[in-house]
C-alpha positions in Angstrom: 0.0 0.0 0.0 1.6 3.3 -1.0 1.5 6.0 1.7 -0.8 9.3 0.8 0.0 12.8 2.4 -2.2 14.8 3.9 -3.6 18.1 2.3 -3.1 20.1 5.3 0.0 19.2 7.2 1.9 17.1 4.7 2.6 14.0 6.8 2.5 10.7 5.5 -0.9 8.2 6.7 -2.4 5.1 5.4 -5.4 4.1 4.1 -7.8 2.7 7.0 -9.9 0.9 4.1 -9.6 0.1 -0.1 -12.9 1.2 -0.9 -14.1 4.9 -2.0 -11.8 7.3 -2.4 -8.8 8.4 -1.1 -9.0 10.9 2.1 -7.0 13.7 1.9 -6.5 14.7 5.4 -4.8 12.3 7.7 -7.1 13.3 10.7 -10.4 14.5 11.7 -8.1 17.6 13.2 -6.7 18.1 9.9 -10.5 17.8 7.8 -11.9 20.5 10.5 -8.8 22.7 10.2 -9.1 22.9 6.6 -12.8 23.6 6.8 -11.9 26.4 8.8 -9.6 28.2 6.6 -12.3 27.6 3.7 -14.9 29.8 5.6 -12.3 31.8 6.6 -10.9 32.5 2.5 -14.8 32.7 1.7 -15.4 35.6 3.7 -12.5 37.1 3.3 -13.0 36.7 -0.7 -16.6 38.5 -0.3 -15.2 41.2 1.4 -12.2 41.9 -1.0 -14.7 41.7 -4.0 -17.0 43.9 -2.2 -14.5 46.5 -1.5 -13.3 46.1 -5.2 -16.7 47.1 -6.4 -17.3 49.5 -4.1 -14.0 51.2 -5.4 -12.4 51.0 -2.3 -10.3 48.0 -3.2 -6.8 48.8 -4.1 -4.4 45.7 -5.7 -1.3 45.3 -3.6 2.0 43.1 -4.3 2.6 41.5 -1.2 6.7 40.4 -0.4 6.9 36.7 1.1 10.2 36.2 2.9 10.7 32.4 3.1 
């Protein structure tokens, strides 16, 4: 059985069973933090676009440091 890796964190899990499809998370913590950050981007999405069409809503280049 090949190991999958989960959407959220990135570690490695196994399968529990063969049948359906493949999870993507490789906890119940994992599936609720992701749901989280979905609301979170939604709202965050209708506000941006709101403010865009408001004309309030300025486009900004943001620098990421890694």
């Amino acid at each position: 059985m090949e190991a999958l890796y989960c959407a959220c964190c990135g570690r490695p899990f196994k399968r529990a069973h063969q049948r359906g499809p493949a999870p993507l998370y490789c906890s119940r913590d994992c599936r609720r933090q992701i749901e989280v950050r979905r609301r979170t981007w939604t709202a965050m999405e209708s506000v941006g676009a709101r403010a865009f069409q408001e004309g309030r809503g300025e486009i900004r280049a943001v620098a990421v440091g890694w």
